[in-house]
PyMOL commands that place a pseudoatom at each C-alpha (Angstrom):
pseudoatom trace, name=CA, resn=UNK, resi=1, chain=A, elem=C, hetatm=0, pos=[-110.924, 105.198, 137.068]
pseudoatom trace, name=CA, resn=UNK, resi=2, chain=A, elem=C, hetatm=0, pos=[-109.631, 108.374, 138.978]
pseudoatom trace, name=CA, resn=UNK, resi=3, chain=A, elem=C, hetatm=0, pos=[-109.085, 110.619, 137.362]
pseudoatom trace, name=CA, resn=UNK, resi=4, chain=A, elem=C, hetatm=0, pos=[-107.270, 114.764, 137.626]
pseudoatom trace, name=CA, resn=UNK, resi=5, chain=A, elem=C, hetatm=0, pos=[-106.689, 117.183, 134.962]
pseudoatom trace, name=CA, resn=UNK, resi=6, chain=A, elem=C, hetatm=0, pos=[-104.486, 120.098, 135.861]
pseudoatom trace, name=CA, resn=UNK, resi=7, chain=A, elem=C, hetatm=0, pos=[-104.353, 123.208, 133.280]
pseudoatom trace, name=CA, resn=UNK, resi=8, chain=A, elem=C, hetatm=0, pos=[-101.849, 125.703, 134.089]
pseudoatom trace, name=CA, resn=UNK, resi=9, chain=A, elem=C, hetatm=0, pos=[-99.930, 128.318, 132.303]
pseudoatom trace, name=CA, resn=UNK, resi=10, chain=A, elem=C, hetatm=0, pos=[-97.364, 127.177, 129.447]
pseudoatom trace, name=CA, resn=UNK, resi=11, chain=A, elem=C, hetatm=0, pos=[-93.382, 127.186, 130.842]
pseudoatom trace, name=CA, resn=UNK, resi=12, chain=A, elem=C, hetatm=0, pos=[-94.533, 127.701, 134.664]
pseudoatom trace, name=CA, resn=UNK, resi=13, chain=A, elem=C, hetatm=0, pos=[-93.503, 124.299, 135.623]
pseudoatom trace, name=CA, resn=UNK, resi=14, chain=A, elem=C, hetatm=0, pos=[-90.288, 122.546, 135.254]
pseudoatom trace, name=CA, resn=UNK, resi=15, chain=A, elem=C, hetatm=0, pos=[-90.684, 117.977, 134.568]
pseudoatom trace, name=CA, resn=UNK, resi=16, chain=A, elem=C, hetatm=0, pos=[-89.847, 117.491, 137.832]
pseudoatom trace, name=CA, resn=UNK, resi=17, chain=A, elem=C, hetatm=0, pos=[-92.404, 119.847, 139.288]
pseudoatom trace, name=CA, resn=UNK, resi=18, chain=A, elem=C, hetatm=0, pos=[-94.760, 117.865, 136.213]
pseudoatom trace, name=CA, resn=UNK, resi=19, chain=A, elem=C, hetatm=0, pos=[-93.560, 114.676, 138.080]
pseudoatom trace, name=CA, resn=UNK, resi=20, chain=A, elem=C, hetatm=0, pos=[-94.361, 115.600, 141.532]
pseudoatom trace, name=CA, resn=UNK, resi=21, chain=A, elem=C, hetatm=0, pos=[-98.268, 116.710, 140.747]
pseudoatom trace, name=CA, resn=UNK, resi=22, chain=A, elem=C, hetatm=0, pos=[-98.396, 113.093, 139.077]
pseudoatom trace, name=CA, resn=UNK, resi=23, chain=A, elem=C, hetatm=0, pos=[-97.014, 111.057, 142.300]
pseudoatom trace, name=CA, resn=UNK, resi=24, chain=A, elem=C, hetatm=0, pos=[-98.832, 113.258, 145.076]
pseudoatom trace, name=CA, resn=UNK, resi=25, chain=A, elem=C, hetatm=0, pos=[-102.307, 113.189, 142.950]
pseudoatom trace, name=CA, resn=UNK, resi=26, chain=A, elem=C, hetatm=0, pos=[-101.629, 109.808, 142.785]
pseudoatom trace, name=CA, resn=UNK, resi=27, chain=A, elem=C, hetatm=0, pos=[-101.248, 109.026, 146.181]
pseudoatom trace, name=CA, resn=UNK, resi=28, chain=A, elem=C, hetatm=0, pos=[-103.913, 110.857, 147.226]
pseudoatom trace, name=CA, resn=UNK, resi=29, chain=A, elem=C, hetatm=0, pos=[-105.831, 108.892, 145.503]
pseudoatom trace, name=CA, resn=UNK, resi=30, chain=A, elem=C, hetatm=0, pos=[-104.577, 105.796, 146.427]
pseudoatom trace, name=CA, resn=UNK, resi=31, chain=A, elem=C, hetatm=0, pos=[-105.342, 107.326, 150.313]
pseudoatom trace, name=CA, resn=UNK, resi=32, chain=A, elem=C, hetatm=0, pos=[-109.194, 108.041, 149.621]
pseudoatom trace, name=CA, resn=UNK, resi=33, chain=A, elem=C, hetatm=0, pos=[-109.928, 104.584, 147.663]
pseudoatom trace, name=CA, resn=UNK, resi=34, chain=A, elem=C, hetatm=0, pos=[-107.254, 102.248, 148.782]
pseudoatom trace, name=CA, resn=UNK, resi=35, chain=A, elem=C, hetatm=0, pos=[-104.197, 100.398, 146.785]
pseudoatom trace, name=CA, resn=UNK, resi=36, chain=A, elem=C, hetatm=0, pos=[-106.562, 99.277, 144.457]
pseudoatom trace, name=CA, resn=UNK, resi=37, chain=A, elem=C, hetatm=0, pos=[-106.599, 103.076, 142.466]
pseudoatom trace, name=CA, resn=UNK, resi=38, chain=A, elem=C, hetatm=0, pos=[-103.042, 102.865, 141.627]
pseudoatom trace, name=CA, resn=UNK, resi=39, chain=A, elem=C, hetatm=0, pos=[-102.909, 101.224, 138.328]
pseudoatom trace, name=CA, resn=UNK, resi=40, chain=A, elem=C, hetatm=0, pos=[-105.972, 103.189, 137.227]
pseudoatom trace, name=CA, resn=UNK, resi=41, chain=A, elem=C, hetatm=0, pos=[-105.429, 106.494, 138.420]
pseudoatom trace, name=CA, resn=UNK, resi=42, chain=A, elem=C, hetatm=0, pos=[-104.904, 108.817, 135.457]
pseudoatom trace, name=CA, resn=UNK, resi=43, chain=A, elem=C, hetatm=0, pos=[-103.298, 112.606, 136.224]
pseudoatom trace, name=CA, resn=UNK, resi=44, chain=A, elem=C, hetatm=0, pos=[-103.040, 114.879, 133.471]
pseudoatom trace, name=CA, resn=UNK, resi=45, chain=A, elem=C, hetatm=0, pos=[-101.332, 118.045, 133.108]
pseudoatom trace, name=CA, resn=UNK, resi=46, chain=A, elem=C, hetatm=0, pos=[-102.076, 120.158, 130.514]
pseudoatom trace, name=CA, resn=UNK, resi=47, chain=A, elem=C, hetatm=0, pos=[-99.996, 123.408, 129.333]
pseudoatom trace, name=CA, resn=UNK, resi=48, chain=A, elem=C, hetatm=0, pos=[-101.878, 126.213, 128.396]
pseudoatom trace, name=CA, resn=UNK, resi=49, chain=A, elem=C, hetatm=0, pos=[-100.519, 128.647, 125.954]
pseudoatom trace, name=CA, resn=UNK, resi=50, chain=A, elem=C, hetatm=0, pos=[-99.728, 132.456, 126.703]
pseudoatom trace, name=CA, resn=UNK, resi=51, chain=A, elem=C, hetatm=0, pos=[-103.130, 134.161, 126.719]
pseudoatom trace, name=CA, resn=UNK, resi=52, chain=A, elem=C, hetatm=0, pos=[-105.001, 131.308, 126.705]
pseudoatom trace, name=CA, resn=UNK, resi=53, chain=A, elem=C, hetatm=0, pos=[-106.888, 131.246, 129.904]
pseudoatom trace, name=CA, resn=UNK, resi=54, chain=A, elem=C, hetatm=0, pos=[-108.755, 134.160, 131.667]
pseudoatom trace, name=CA, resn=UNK, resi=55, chain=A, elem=C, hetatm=0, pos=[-110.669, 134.979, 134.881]
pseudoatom trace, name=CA, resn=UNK, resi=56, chain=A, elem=C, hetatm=0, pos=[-113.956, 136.847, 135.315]
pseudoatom trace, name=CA, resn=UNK, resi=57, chain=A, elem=C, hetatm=0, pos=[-114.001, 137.729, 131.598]
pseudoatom trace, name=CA, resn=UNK, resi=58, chain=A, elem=C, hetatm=0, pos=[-109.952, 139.056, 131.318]
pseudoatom trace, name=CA, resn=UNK, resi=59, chain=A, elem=C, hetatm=0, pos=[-107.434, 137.501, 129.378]
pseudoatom trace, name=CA, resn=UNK, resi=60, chain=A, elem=C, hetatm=0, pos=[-104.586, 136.964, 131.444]
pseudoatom trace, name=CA, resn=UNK, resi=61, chain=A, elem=C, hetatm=0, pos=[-101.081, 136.761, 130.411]
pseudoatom trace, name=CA, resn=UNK, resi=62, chain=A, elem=C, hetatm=0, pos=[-97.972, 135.162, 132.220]
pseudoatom trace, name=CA, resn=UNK, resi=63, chain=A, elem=C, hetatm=0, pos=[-96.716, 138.148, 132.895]
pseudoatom trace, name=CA, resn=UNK, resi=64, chain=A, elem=C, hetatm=0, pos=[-99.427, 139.859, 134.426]
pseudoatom trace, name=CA, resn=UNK, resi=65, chain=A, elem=C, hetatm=0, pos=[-99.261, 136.370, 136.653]
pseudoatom trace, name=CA, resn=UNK, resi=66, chain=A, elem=C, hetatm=0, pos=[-95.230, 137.481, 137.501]
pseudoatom trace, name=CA, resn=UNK, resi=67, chain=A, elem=C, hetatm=0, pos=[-96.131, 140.465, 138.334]
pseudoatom trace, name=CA, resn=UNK, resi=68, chain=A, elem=C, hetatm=0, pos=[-98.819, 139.318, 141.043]
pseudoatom trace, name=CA, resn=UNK, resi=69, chain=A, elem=C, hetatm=0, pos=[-97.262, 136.803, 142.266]
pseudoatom trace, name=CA, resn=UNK, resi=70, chain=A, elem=C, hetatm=0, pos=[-95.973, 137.506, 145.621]
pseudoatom trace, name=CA, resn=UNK, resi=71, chain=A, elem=C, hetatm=0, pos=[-92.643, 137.208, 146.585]
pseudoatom trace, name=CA, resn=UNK, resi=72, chain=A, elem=C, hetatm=0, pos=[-91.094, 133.954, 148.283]
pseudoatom trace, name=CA, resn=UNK, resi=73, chain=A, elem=C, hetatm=0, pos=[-88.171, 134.274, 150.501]
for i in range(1, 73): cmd.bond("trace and resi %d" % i, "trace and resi %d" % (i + 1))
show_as sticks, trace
zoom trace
């Protein structure tokens, strides 16, 4: 069974955002090993709470992610 688990910060993505990593992850799938993956093909996304996740040893926070995240027009 395929199989994707996504971890990402608590309250950074909306359901329909949720939705969309679902459907394209699934399709994907579905590209590499053919129709047959559908059915099977399990996506997960898991929230994270606030300061529950670091990088090279450092706690990081969502807003310390805000704040370095660049800017989209």
């Amino acid at each position: 069974m395929p199989f994707a688990n996504f971890k990402v910060p608590a309250g950074t993505l909306d359901e329909k955002q949720k939705e969309q990593i679902v459907t394209r992850v699934t399709e994907l799938y579905v590209e590499i090993y053919g129709e047959r993956a559908r059915a099977a093909t399990l996506v997960l996304v898991e929230e994270v709470p606030d300061g529950g996740w670091g990088i090279g040893g450092h706690v990081l926070t969502l807003a310390e992610l805000q704040e370095s995240a660049p800017d989209v027009a």
